[in-house]
C-alpha positions as CSV (number, residue, x, y, z in Angstrom):
1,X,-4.4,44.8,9.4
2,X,-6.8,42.0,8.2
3,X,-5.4,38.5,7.8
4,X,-7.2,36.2,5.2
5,X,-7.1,33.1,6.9
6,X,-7.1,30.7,3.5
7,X,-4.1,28.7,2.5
8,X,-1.7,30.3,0.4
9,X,-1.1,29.9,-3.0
10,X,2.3,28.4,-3.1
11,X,0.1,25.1,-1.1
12,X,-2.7,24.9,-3.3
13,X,-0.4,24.5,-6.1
14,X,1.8,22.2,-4.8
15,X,-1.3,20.2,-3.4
16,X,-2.8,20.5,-7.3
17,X,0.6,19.3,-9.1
18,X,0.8,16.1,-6.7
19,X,-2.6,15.4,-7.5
20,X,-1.7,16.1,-11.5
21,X,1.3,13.9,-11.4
22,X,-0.8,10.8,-9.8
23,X,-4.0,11.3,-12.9
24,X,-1.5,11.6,-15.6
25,X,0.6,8.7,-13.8
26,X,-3.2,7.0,-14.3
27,X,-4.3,8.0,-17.2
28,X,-0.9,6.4,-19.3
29,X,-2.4,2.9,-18.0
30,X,-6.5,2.9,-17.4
31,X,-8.4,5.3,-18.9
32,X,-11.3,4.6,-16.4
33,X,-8.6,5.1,-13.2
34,X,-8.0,8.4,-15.1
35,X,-11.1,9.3,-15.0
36,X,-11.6,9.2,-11.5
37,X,-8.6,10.7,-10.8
38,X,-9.7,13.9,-12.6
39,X,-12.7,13.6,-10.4
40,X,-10.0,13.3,-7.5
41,X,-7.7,16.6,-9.1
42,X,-11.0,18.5,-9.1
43,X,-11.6,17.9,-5.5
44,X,-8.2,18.4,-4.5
45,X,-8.2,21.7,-6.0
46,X,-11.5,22.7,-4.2
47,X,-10.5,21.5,-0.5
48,X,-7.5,23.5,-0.5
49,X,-8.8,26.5,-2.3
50,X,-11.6,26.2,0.0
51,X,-9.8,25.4,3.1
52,X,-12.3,22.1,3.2
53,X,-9.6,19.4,4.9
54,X,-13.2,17.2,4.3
55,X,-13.2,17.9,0.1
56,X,-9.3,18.1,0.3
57,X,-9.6,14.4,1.9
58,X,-12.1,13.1,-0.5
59,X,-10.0,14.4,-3.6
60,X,-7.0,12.2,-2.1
61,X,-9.2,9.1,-2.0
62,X,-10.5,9.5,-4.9
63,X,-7.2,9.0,-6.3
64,X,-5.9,6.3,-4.4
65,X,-9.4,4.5,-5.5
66,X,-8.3,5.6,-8.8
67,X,-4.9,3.4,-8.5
68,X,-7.2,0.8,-7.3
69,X,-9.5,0.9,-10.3
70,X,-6.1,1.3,-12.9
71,X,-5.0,-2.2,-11.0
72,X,-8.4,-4.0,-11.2
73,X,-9.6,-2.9,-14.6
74,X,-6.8,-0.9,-16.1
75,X,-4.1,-3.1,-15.8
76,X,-2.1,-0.7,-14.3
77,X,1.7,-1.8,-13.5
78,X,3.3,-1.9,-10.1
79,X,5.2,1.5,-10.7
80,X,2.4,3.3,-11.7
81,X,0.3,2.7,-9.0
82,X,3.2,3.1,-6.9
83,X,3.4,6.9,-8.4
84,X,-0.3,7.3,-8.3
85,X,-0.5,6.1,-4.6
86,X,2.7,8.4,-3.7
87,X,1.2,11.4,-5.4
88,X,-1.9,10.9,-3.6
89,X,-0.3,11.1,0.0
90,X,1.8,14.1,-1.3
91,X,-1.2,15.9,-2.4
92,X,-3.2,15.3,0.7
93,X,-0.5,16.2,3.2
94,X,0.3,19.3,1.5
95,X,-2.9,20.5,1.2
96,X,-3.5,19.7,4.8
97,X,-0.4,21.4,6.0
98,X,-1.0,24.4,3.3
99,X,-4.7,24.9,5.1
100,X,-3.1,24.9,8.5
101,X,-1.0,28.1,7.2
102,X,-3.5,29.9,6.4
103,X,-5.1,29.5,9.5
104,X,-2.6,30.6,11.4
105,X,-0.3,33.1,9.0
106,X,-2.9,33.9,6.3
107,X,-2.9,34.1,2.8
108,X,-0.6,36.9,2.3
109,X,2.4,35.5,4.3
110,X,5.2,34.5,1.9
111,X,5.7,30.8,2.7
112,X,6.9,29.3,-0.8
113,X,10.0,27.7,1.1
114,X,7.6,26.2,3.7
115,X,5.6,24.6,1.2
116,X,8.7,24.0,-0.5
117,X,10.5,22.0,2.0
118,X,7.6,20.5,3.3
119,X,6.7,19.0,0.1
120,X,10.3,18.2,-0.7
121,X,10.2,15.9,2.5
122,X,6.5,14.8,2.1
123,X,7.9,13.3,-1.6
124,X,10.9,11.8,0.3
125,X,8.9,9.7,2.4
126,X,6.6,8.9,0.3
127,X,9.5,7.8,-2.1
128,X,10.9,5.2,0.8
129,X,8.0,4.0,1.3
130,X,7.4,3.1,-2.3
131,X,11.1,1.6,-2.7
132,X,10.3,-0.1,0.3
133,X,6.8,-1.3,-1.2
134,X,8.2,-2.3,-4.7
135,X,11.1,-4.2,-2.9
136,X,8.7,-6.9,-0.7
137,X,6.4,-7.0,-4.1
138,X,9.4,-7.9,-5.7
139,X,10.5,-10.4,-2.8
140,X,6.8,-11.8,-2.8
141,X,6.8,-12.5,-6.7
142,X,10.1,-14.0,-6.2
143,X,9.3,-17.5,-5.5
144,X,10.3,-16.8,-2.3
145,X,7.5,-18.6,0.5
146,X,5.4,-16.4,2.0
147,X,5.4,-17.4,5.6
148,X,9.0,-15.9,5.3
149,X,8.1,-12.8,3.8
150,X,5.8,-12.3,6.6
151,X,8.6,-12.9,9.5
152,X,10.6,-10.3,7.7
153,X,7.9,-7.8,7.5
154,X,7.4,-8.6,11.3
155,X,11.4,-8.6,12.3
156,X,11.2,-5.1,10.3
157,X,8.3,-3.5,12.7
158,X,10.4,-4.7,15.3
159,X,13.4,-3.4,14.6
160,X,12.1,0.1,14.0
161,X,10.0,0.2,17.6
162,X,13.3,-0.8,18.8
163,X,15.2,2.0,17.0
164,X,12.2,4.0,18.0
C-alpha cells in the first residue's frame, strides 16, 4: 500500500476558507488591501496544496500585510483588521498542521475531525487574542495615560508566567 504523503483535503480547505474570510473581511474596507489579499488566498492555496510550508507562509503574510495596507491606505476599521489578522493566523496554522498530516498519515487518511477541532481551537485562540487586542485599543483610546496602559500590559505578562 502506497501512502501519498500530501495534506489532505479537509486542511487545504479549511487553510483556503480562513484565508477567504480575512480578503473578503479586506476587501469591504480597502480595495488595494483586497487586492493583496487575493494575492495572499492564491498563495495559501498553493502552499498547502503543494505541501510548500515556504508558499503556505508567504500567503499568510501577504495577508496580514494586506490588513496593514487596509489600515494605512484603506481606512480599514479596528474589527476588520482584527478579522483579517485572526484569519491570517488561522489560515497559516492550519495549513501548517494539515501539511504535517500528510507527512505522516497521507492523503487518503480520514482526518476531517482533526482539521476540525484543530481549527475550531486555532479560531478560539485567535478570537482571545483579538478581544484581548480590541480591549487595550479601546483602553489606549480611552484617555486613559499611557504609562498606565503599559504597567498593565506588563502586570499581565507577569501574571501569566506566574500562572505558567
Amino acid at each position: 500500500m502506497t501512502v501519498t504523503r500530501r495534506p489532505p483535503a479537509a486542511g487545504v480547505w479549511g487553510a483556503v476558507v480562513a484565508a477567504l474570510v480575512g480578503a473578503a473581511a479586506l476587501a469591504l474596507a480597502s480595495p488595494i488591501g483586497a487586492g493583496v489579499a487575493a494575492v495572499g488566498v492564491v498563495l495559501v492555496a498553493a502552499g498547502s496544496l503543494a505541501a510548500s510550508r515556504r508558499v503556505l507562509g508567504a500567503g499568510a503574510v501577504a495577508i496580514a500585510v494586506a490588513v496593514l495596507v487596509g489600515n494605512a491606505v484603506g481606512g480599514a476599521t479596528v474589527g476588520t483588521s482584527l478579522v483579517g489578522a485572526v484569519a491570517a493566523a488561522v489560515a497559516w496554522d492550519v495549513g501548517e498542521h494539515a501539511i504535517g498530516l500528510g507527512e505522516q498519515l497521507g492523503r487518503e487518511t480520514d482526518v476531517t475531525r482533526n482539521v476540525a477541532v484543530h481549527t475550531a481551537a486555532s479560531l478560539a485562540v485567535g478570537t482571545v487574542a483579538a478581544a484581548v487586542a480590541f480591549g487595550v485599543y479601546s483602553a489606549a483610546s480611552g484617555g486613559q495615560p499611557m504609562v498606565a496602559l503599559v504597567f498593565l500590559l506588563f502586570g499581565a505578562v507577569v501574571l501569566a508566567s506566574a500562572v505558567r
